[in-house]
RODO-2510 file (C-alpha; in nm, 4 decimals, decimal comma):
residues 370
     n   res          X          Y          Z
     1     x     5,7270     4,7491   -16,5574
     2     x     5,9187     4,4842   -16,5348
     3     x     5,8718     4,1511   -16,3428
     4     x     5,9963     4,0263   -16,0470
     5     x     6,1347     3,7124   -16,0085
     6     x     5,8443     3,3984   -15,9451
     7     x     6,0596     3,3152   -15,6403
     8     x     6,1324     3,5972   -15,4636
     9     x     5,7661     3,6940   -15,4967
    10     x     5,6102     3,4071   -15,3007
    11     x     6,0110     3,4358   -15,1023
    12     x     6,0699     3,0894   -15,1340
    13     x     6,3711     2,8877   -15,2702
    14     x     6,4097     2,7431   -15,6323
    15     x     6,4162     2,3743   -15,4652
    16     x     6,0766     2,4713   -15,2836
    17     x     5,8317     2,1581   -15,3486
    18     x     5,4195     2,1761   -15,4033
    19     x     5,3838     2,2010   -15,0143
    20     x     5,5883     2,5292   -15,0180
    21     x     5,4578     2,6729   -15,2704
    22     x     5,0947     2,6560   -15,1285
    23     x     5,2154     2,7287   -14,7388
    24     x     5,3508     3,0517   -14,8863
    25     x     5,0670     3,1213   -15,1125
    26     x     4,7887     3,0906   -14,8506
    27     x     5,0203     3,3034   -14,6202
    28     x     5,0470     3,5775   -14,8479
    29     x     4,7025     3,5376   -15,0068
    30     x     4,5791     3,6176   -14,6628
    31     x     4,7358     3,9156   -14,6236
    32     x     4,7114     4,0857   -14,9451
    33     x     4,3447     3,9639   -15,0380
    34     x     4,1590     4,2442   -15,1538
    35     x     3,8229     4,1608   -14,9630
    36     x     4,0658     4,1987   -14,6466
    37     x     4,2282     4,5416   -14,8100
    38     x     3,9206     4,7151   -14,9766
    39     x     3,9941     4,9976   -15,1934
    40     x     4,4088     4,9516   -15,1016
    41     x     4,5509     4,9366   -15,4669
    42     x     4,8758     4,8189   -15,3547
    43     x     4,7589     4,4980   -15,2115
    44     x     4,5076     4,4582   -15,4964
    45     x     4,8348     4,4756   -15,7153
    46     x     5,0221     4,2664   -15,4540
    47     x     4,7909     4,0069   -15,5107
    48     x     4,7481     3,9825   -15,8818
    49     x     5,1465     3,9323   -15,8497
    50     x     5,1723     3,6283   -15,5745
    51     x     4,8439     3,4669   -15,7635
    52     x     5,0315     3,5001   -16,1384
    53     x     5,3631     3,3406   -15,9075
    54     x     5,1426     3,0359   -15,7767
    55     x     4,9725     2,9891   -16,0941
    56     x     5,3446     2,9517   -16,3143
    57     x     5,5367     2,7476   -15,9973
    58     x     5,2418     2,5314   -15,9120
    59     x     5,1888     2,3862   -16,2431
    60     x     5,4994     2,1490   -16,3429
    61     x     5,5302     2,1997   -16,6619
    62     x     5,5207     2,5974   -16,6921
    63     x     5,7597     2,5341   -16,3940
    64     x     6,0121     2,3969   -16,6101
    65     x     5,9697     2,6747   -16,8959
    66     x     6,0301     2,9523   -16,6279
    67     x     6,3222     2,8250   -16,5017
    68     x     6,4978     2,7573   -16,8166
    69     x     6,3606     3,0828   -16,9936
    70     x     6,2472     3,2894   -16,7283
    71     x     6,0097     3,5676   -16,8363
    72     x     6,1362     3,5882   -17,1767
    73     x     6,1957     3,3207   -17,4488
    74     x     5,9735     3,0135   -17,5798
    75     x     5,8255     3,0296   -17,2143
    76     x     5,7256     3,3885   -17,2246
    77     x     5,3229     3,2252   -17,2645
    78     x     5,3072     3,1111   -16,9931
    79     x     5,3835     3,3865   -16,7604
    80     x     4,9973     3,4480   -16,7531
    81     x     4,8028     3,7729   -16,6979
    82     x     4,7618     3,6870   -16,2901
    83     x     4,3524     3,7346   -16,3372
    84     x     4,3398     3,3269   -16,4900
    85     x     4,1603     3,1882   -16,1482
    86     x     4,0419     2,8360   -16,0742
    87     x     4,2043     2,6145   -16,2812
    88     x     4,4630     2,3351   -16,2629
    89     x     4,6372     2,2833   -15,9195
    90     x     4,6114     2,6810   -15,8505
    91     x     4,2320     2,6098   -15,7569
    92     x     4,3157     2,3672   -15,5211
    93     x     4,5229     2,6498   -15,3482
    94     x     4,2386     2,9158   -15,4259
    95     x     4,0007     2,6401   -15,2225
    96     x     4,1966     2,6338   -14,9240
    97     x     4,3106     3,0319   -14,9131
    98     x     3,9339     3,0896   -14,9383
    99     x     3,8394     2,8271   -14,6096
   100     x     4,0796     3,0615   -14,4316
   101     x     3,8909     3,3312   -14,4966
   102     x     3,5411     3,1785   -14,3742
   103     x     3,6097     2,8974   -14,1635
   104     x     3,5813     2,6235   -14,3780
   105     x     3,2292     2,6987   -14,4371
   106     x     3,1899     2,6224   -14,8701
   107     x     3,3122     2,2932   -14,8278
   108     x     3,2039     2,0048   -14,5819
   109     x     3,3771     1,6575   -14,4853
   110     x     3,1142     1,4451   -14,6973
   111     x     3,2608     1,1492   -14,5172
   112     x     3,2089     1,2664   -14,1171
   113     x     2,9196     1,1065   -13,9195
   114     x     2,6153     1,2026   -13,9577
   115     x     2,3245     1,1518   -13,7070
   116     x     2,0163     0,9848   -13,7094
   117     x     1,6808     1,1420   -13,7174
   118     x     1,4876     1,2192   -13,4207
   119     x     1,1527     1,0822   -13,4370
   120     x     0,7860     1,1634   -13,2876
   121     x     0,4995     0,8955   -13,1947
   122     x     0,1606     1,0419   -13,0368
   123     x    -0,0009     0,7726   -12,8429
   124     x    -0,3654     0,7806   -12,7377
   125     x    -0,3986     0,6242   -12,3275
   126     x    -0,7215     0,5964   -12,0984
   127     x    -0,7738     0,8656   -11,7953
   128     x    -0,6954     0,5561   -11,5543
   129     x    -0,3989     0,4269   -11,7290
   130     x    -0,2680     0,8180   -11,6612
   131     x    -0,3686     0,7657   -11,3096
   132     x    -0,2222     0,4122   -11,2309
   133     x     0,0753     0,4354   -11,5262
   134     x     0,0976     0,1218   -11,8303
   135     x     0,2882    -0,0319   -12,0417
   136     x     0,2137    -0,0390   -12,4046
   137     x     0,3991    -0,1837   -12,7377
   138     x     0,4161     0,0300   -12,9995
   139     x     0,4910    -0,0255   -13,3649
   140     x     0,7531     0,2591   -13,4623
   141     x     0,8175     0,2813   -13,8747
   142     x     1,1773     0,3964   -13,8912
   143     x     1,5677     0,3965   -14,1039
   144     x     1,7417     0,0972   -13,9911
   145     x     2,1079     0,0107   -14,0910
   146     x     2,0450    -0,2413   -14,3492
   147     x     2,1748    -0,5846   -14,2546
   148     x     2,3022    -0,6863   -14,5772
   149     x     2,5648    -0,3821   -14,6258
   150     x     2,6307    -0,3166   -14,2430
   151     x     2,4937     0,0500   -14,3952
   152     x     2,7714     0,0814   -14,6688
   153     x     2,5053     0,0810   -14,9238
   154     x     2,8001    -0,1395   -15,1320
   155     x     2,7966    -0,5062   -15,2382
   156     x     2,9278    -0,7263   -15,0383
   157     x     3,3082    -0,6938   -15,1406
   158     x     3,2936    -0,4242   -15,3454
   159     x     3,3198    -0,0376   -15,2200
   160     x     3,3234     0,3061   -15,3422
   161     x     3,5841     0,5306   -15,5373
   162     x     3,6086     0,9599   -15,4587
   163     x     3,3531     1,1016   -15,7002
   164     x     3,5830     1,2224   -15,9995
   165     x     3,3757     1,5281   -16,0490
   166     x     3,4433     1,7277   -15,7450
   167     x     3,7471     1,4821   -15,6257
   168     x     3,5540     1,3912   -15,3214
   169     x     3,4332     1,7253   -15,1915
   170     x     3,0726     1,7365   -15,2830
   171     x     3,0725     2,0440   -15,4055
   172     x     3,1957     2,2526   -15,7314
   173     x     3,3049     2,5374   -15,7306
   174     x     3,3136     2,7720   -16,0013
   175     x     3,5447     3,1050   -15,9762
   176     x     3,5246     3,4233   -16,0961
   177     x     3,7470     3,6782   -16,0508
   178     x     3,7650     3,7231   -15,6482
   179     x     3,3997     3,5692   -15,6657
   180     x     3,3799     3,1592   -15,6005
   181     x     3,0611     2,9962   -15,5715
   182     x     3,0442     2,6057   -15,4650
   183     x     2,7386     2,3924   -15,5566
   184     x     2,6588     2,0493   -15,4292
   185     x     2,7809     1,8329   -15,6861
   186     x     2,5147     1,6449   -15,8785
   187     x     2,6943     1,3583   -15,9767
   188     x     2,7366     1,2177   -15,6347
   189     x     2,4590     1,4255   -15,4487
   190     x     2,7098     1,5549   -15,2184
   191     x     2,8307     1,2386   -15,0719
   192     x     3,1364     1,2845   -15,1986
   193     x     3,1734     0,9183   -15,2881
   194     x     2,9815     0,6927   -15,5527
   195     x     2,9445     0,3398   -15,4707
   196     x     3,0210     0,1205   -15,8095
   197     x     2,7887    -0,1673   -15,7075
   198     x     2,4764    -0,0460   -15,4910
   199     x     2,3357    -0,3441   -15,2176
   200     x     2,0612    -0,5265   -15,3749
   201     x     1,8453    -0,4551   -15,0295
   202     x     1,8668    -0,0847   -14,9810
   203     x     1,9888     0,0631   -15,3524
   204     x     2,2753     0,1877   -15,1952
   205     x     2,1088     0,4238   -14,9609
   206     x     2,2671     0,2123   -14,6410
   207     x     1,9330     0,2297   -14,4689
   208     x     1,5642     0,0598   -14,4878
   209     x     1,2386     0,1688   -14,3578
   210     x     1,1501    -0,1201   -14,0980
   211     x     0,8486    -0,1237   -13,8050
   212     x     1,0198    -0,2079   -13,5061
   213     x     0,8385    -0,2692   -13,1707
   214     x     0,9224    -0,1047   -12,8309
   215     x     0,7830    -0,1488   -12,5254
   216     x     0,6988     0,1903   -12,3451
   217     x     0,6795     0,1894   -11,9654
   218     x     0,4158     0,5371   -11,8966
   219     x     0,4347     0,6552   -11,5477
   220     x     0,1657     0,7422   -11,3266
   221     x     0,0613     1,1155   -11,3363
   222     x     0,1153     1,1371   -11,6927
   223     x    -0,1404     1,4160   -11,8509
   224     x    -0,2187     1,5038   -12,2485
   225     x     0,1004     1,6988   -12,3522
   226     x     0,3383     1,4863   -12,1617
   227     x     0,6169     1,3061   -12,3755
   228     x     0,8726     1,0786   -12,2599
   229     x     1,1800     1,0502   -12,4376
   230     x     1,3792     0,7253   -12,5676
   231     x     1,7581     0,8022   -12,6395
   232     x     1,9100     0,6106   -12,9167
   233     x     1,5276     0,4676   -13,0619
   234     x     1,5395     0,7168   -13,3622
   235     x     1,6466     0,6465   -13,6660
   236     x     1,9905     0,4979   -13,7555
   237     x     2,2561     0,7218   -13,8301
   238     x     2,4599     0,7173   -14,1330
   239     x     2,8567     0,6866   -14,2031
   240     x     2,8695     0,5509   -13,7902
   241     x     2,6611     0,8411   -13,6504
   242     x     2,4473     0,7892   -13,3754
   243     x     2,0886     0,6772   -13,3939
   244     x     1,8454     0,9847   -13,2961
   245     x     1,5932     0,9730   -13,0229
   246     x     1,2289     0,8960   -12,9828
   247     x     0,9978     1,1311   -12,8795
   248     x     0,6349     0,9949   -12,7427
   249     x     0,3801     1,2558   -12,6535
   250     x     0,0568     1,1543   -12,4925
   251     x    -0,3011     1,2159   -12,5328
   252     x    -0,4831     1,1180   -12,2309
   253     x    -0,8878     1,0132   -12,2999
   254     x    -1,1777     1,2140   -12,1010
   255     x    -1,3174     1,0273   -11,8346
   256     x    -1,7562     1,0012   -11,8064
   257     x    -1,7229     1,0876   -11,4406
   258     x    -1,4185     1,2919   -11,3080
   259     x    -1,2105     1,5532   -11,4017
   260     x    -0,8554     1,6159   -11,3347
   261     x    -0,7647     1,9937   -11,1853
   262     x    -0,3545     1,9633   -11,2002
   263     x    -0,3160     1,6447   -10,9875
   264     x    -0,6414     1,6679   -10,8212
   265     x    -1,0089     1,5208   -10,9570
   266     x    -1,3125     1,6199   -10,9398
   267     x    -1,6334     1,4629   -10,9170
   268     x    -2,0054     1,5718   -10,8672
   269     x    -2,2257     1,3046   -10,6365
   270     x    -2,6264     1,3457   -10,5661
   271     x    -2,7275     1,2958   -10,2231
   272     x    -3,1145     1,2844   -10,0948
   273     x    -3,2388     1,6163    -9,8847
   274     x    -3,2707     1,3845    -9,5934
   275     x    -2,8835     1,2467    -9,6198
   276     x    -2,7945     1,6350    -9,6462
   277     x    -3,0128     1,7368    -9,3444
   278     x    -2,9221     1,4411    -9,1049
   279     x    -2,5574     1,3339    -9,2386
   280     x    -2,4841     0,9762    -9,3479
   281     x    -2,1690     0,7996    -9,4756
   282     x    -2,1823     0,7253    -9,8373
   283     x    -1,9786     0,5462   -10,0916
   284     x    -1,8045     0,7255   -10,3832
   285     x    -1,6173     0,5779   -10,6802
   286     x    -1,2387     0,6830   -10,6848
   287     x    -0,9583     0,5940   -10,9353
   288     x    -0,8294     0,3162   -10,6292
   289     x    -1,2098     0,1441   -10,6212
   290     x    -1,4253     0,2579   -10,3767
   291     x    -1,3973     0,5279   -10,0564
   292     x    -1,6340     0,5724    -9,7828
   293     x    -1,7094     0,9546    -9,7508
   294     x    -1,9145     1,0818    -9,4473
   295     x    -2,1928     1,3867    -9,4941
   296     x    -2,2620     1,5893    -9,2559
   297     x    -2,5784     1,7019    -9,0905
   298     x    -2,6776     2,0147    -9,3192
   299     x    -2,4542     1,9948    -9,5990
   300     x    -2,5735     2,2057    -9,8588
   301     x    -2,5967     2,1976   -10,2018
   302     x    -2,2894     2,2962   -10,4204
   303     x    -2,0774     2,1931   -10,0726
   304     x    -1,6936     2,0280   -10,1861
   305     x    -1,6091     1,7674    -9,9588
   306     x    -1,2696     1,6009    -9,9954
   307     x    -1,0973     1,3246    -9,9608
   308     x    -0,6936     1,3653    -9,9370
   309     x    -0,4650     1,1706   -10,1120
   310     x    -0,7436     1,0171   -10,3363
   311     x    -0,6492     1,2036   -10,6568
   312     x    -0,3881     1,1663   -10,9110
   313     x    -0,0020     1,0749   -10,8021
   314     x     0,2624     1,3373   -10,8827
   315     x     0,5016     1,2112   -11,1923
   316     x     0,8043     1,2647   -10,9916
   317     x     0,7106     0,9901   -10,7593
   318     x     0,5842     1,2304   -10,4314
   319     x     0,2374     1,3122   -10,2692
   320     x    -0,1070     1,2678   -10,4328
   321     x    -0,3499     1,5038   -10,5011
   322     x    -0,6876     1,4877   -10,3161
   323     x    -1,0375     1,3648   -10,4727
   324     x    -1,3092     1,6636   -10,4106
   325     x    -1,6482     1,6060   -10,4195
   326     x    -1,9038     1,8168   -10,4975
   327     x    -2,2641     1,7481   -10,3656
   328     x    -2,5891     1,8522   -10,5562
   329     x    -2,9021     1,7554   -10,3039
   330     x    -3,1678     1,6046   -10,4805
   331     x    -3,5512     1,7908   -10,4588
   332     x    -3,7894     1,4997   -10,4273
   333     x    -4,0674     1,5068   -10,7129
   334     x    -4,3807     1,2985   -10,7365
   335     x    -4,4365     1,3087   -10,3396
   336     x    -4,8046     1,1213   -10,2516
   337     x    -5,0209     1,2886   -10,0138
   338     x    -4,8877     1,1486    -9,7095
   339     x    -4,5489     1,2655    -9,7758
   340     x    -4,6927     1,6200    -9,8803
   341     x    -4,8946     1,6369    -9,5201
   342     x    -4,5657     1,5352    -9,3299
   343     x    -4,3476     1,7763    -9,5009
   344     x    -4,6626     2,0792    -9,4683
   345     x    -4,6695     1,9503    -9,0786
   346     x    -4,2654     1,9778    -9,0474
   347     x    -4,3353     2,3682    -9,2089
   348     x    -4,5827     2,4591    -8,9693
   349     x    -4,3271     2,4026    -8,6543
   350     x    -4,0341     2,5217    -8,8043
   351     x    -3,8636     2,8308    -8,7735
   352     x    -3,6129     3,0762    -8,9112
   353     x    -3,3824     2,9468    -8,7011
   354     x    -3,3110     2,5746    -8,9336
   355     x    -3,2720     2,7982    -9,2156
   356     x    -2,9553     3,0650    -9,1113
   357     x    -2,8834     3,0862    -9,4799
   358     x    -3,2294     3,2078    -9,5662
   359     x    -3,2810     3,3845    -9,2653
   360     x    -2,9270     3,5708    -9,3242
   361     x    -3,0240     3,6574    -9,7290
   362     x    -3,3867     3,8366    -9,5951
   363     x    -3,1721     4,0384    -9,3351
   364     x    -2,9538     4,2113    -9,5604
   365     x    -3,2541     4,2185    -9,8064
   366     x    -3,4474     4,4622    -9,5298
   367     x    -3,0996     4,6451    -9,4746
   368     x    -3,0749     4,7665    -9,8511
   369     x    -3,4051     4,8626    -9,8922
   370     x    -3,4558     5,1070    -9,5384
***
């Protein structure tokens, strides 16, 4: 069968320049590629025909052969089999036809920003600095842009060149057929770039590991779990990307005497049978010092008293919760035997009546058994 003409297959002009030649290569590339045409022999023919075109007019010097001999003639070598893919300036063309297909996704700008590392600290704080909020310094190892190279990882006055083994991309990639595979190039580790004389201070990475204190303000309210977040105190980006954030998360301490219950605490307090038969005002530690709380007459045991607003503040900065109290009234032991007389005396005058709670229980006792 014989040939067409180079030209009229990619339908561009005999004065068409390197630019043309690829513009009209990706366009028809696109159209005819077989992995867009599965199973349609005609394009799969198509194709082999505009990629033996691009591989002949791309390439200078078989250029010059084909348009002084054309097909036939001391040129006729060159005129290729169309199935020769990924060599000379035709896989530059392959590259880009094939980021058309996917987006860009098998290569990567080695050179774009790149952001810093976010970064997690877990700091241990008392029940009462939860309660009333502190401020702590904390030591936070991170990657810092290293002073000497402004994070070039270069000399001072000296730079880097495109890495000669994948001209800058980071990755190779090695075609087969319709098949191309890209691997991150291990002469530059995908930078892209080498740098020819590496900073004495970082080794050309562009970053140190430094400890760098920050003062943390903890709010009020706080509770194990909690985190607060510092933009822009992770570490340093590279290539002029932004520094990540700082995450702190908190571990609040158990306390020996109260409990928290969401914003509320809880505390248990001992009173003396007396205090719980005839009521008194007592005195009862709180996270604010100390609050007066009154008993009254014939509190029992396992009674909650509270006191409002005593308990922990809300984070947001609204209400408090309350501080409940729970009584436990204290059996004396180890009476002497004038205490013993006055409390057998008080027994023989009482009456069911100072004991509703008793006298209630024995009630439905005689009810279920009838």
């Amino acid at each position: 069968m014989e040939k067409q003409d180079y030209y009229k297959v990619l339908g561009i002009s005999k004065n068409a320049n390197d630019e043309d030649i690829k513009r009209a290569y990706r366009q028809l590339a696109k159209k005819y590629h077989p992995d867009l045409n599965p199973g349609d022999k005609v394009s799969e023919s198509k194709f082999k025909e505009i990629n033996e075109a691009c591989q002949i007019l791309s390439d200078p010097e078989k250029r010059a052969y084909y348009d002084q001999y054309g097909h036939v003639g001391p040129g006729a070598e060159y005129s290729g089999s169309g199935t020769d893919f990924g060599f000379g300036g035709f896989s530059e063309v392959f590259e880009n036809i094939f980021d058309d297909f996917f987006g860009g996704a098998t290569t990567r700008n080695t050179q774009s920003e790149e952001r810093g590392s976010d970064l997690r600290y877990d700091l241990q704080i008392s029940f009462m600095d939860a309660a009333h909020g502190v401020e702590k310094t904390i030591e936070i190892p991170r990657l810092e842009i290293c002073s000497n190279c402004q994070g070039s990882g270069s000399k001072h006055g000296t730079g880097t060149k495109s890495c000669p083994k994948c001209s800058g991309r980071g990755q190779v990639r090695y075609s087969q057929g319709f098949f191309s595979i890209s691997k991150t190039c291990d002469k530059c580790r995908g930078e892209g770039v080498i740098i020819e004389s590496p900073c004495d201070k970082c080794r050309g990475q562009g970053r140190i590991k430094q400890e760098r204190k920050i003062v943390l303000k903890v709010p009020a309210g706080v509770r194990t779990g909690s985190h607060i977040k510092l933009a822009r105190e992770g570490e340093s980006g590279r290539r002029g990307g932004s520094p990540g954030d700082l995450y702190v998360v908190l571990h609040v301490d158990t306390h020996p005497f109260f409990q928290r219950d969401e914003n509320n605490i809880i505390c248990e307090m001992p009173v003396t049978f007396l205090q719980a038969i005839l009521g008194d005002v007592i005195e009862v530690p709180g996270i604010d010092g100390i609050n007066e709380l009154k008993i009254p007459q014939g509190t029992q045991s396992g009674s909650i008293l509270k006191l409002k607003g005593k308990g922990f503040p809300n984070i947001n900065g609204y209400n408090r919760g309350d501080q409940l109290i729970k009584i436990t009234v204290e059996i004396p032991t180890n009476l002497n035997e004038r205490q013993k007389d006055l409390l057998r005396q008080f027994a023989q005058i009482s009456t069911d009546d100072i004991h509703p709670i008793k006298k209630t229980f024995l009630k439905r006792i005689k009810e279920f058994f009838k």
